[in-house]
C-alpha positions in Angstrom: -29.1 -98.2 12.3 -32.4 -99.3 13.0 -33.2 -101.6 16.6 -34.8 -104.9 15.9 -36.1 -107.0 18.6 -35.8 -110.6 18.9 -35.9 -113.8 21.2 -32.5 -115.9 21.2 -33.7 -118.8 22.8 -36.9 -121.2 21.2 -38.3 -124.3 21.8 -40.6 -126.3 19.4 -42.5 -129.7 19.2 -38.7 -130.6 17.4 -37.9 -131.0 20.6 -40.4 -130.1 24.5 -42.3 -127.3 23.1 -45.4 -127.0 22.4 -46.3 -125.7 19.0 -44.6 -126.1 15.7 -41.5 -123.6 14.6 -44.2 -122.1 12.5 -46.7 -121.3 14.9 -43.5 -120.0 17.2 -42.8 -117.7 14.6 -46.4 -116.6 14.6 -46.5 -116.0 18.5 -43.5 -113.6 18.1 -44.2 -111.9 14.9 -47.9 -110.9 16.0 -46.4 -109.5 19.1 -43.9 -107.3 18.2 -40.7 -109.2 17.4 -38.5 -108.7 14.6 -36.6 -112.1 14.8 -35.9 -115.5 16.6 -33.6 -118.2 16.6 -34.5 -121.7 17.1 -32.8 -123.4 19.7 -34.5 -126.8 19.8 -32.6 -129.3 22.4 -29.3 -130.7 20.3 -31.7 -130.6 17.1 -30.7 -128.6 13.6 -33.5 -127.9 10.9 -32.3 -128.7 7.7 -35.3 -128.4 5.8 -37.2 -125.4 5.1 -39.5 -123.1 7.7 -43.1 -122.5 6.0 -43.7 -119.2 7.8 -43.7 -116.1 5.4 -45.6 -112.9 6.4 -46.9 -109.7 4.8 -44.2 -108.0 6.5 -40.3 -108.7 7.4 -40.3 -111.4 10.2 -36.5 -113.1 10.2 -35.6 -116.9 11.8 -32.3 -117.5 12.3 -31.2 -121.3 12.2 -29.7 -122.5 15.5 -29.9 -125.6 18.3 -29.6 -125.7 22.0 -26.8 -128.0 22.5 -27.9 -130.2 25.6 -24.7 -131.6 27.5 -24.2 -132.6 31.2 -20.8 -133.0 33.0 -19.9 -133.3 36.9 -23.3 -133.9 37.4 -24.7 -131.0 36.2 -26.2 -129.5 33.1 -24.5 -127.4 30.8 -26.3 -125.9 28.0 -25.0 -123.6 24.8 -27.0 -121.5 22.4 -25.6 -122.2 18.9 -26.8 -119.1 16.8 -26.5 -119.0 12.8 -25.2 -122.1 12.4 -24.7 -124.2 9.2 -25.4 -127.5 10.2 -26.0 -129.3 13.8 -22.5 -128.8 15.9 -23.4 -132.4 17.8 -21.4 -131.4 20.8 -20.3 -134.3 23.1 -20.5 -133.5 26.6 -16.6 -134.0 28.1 -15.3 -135.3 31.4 -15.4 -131.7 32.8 -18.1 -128.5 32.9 -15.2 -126.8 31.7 -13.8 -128.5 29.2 -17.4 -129.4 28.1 -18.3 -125.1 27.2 -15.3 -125.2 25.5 -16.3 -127.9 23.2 -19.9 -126.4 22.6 -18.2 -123.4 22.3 -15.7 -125.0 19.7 -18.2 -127.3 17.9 -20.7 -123.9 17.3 -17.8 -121.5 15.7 -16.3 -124.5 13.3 -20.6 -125.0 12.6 -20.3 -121.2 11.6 -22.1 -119.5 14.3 -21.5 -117.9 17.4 -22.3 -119.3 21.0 -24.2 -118.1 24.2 -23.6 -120.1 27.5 -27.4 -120.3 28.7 -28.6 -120.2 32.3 -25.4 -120.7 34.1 -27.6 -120.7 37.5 -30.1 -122.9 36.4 -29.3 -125.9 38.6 -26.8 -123.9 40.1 -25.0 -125.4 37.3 -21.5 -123.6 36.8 -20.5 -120.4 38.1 -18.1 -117.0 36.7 -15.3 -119.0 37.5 -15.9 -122.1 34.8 -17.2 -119.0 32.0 -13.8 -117.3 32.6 -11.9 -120.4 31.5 -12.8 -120.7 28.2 -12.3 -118.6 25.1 -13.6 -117.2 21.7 -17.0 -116.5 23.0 -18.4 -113.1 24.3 -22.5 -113.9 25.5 -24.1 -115.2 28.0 -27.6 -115.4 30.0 -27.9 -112.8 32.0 -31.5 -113.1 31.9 -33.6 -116.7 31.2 -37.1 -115.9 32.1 -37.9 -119.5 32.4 -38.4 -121.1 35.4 -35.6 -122.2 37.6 -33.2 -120.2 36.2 -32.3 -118.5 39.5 -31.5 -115.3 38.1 -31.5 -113.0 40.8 -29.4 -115.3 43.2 -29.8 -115.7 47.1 -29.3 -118.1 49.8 -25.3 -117.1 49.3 -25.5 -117.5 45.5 -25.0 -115.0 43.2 -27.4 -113.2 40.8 -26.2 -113.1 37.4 -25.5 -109.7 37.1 -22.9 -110.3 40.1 -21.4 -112.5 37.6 -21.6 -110.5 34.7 -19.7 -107.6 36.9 -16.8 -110.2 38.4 -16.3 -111.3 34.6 -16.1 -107.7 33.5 -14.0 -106.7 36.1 -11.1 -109.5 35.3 -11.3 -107.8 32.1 -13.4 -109.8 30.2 -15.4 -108.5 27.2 -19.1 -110.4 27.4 -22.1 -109.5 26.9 -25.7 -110.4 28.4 -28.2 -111.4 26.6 -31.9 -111.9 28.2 -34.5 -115.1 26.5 -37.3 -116.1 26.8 -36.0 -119.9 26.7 -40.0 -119.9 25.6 -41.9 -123.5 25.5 -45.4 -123.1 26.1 -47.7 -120.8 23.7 -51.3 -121.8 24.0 -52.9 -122.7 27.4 -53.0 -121.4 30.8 -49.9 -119.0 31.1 -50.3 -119.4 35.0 -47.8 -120.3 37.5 -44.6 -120.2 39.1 -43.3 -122.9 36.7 -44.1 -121.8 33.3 -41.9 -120.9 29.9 -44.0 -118.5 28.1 -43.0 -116.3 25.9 -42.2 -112.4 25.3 -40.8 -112.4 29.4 -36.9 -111.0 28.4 -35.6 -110.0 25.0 -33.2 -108.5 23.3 -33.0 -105.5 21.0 -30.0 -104.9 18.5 -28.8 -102.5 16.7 -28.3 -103.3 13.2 -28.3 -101.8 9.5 -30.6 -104.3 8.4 -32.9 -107.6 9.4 -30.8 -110.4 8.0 -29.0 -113.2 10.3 -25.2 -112.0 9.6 -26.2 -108.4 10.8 -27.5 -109.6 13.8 -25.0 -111.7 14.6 -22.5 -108.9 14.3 -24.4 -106.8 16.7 -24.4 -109.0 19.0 -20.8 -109.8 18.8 -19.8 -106.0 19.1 -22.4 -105.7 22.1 -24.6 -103.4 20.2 -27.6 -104.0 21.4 -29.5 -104.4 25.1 -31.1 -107.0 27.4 -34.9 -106.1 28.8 -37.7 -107.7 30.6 -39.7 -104.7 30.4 -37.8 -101.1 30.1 -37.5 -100.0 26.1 -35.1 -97.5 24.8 -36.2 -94.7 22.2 -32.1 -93.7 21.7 -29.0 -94.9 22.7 -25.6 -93.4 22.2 -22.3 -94.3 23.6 -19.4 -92.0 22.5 -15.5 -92.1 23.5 -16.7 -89.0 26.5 -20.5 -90.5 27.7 -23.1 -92.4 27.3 -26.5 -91.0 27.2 -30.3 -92.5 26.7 -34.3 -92.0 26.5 -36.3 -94.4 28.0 -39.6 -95.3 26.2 -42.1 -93.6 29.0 -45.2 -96.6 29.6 -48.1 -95.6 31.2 -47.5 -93.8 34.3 -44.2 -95.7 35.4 -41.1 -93.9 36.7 -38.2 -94.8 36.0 -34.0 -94.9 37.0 -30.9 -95.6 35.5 -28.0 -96.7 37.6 -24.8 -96.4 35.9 -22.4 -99.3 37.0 -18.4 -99.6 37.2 -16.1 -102.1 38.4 -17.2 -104.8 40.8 -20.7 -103.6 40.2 -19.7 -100.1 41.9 -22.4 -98.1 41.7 -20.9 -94.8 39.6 -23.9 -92.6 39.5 -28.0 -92.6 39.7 -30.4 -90.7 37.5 -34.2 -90.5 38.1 -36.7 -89.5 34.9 -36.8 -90.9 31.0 -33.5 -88.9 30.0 -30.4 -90.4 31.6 -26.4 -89.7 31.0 -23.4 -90.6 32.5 -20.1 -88.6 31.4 -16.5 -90.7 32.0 -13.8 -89.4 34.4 -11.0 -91.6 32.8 -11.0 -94.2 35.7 -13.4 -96.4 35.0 -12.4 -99.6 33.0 -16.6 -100.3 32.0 -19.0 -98.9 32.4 -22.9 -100.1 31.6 -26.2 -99.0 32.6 -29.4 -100.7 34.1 -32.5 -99.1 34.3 -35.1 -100.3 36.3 -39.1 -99.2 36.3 -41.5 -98.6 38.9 -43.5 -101.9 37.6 -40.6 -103.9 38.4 -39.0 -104.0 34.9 -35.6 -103.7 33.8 -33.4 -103.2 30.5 -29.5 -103.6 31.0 -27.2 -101.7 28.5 -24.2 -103.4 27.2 -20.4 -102.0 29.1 -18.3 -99.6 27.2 -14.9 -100.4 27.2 -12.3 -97.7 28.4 
């Protein structure tokens, strides 16, 4: 399989960003992406992108359903959908992921809950309620989206690791949640692109393979860090890190209530299982201050 990188969450002038989908699909192409989906606020593009490079660039149709309840916003990523899902928000955050989450599969794509902290909207606790959906943020690079907790509050890898420790099978994806693409990108409060990605693992560039790496958690989350190889097995998982300039580099493998299981220092990294753990998953983190989270393996 090859690894194709891509930004799951895009914003246009359909809806507060700032360029065209064509131009979006520009930015990303000319800087290293593979894919995108746009996820315009509660808006589906029915009529045909004009974008069509020398070389394979994909853009996978999708919306950004838009909802509120309690108070609070509560966002979906609808990926690969067929038609606009038109979610109505509901009397409760809960109930209201589960209709996004609802309205996106019987649209024909697959959901991601976006920036749970943002707003310190909803927390682990609302996510574990629902069902039939397996992503989430773990990373929105926008501003405001809190990831890294404080003040009492969680990060979001603190609630990735209380989800995955009840047992849950979900994934983390990191976006860009990208809105501005020319001017100044300057600031605490900007939405820029090419700040978090992802990178799956797929047999091909087309919007179903994608999709079904992402669904079986084959891929990884960065906002830096890339990986040259991967491979989990049924005995260990082992990796290379992709050395940039002069940057050094660890891997901390992670267990059960984000236990740390084991710390590894250089570009080469493994981590063989003992039989107790019930995940396992690996970040690494760089001397610039990057990151790149691996997705848990089930034992």
């Amino acid at each position: 399989m090859k690894w194709y990188r891509g930004n799951l969450h895009t914003h246009t002038t359909a809806s507060d960003g700032n360029v065209p989908v064509e131009k979006a699909a520009e930015w990303f192409h000319t800087h290293g992406y593979d894919f995108m989906v746009q996820t315009d606020h509660n808006f589906f593009r029915e009529e045909p992108i004009y974008y069509h490079p020398d070389t394979p660039f994909l853009i996978i149709p999708g919306c950004e359903l838009s909802m509120s309840a309690e108070d609070k916003p509560v966002h979906l990523g609808s990926i690969n959908i067929t038609r606009n899902p038109n979610s109505e928000p509901m009397p409760t955050i809960i109930q209201t992921i589960q209709a996004g989450i609802d309205r996106t599969r019987s649209a024909g794509g697959i959901a991601v809950i976006n920036h749970p902290n943002w707003c310190w909207s909803f927390t682990e606790y609302h996510m574990s309620k629902c069902t039939d959906w397996c992503l989430f943020e773990l990373m929105n690079a926008s501003s405001d989206c809190n990831n890294w907790g404080a003040g009492g509050e969680l990060s979001m890898e603190q609630r990735w690791d209380i989800m995955l420790s009840q047992g849950m099978k979900v994934y983390g994806v990191a976006a860009d949640d990208s809105h501005q693409y020319t001017g100044e990108f300057f600031g605490w409060k900007t939405s820029h692109p090419a700040q978090a990605w992802v990178c799956v693992q797929a047999d091909d560039l087309t919007a179903e393979a994608v999709v079904e790496a992402l669904e079986a958690g084959r891929f990884y989350s960065s906002i830096e860090c890339g990986l040259e190889e991967y491979e989990a097995t049924d005995e260990m998982i082992s990796l290379k890190i992709r050395q940039d300039d002069s940057y050094r580099y660890t891997t901390t493998f992670i267990g059960s209530n984000g236990r740390v299981l084991s710390e590894v220092f250089g570009t080469e990294a493994s981590y063989r299982f003992t039989g107790n753990e019930v995940y396992v998953r690996a970040r690494i983190d760089s001397s610039n201050g990057g990151s790149a989270w691996t997705m848990p393996v089930f034992l």
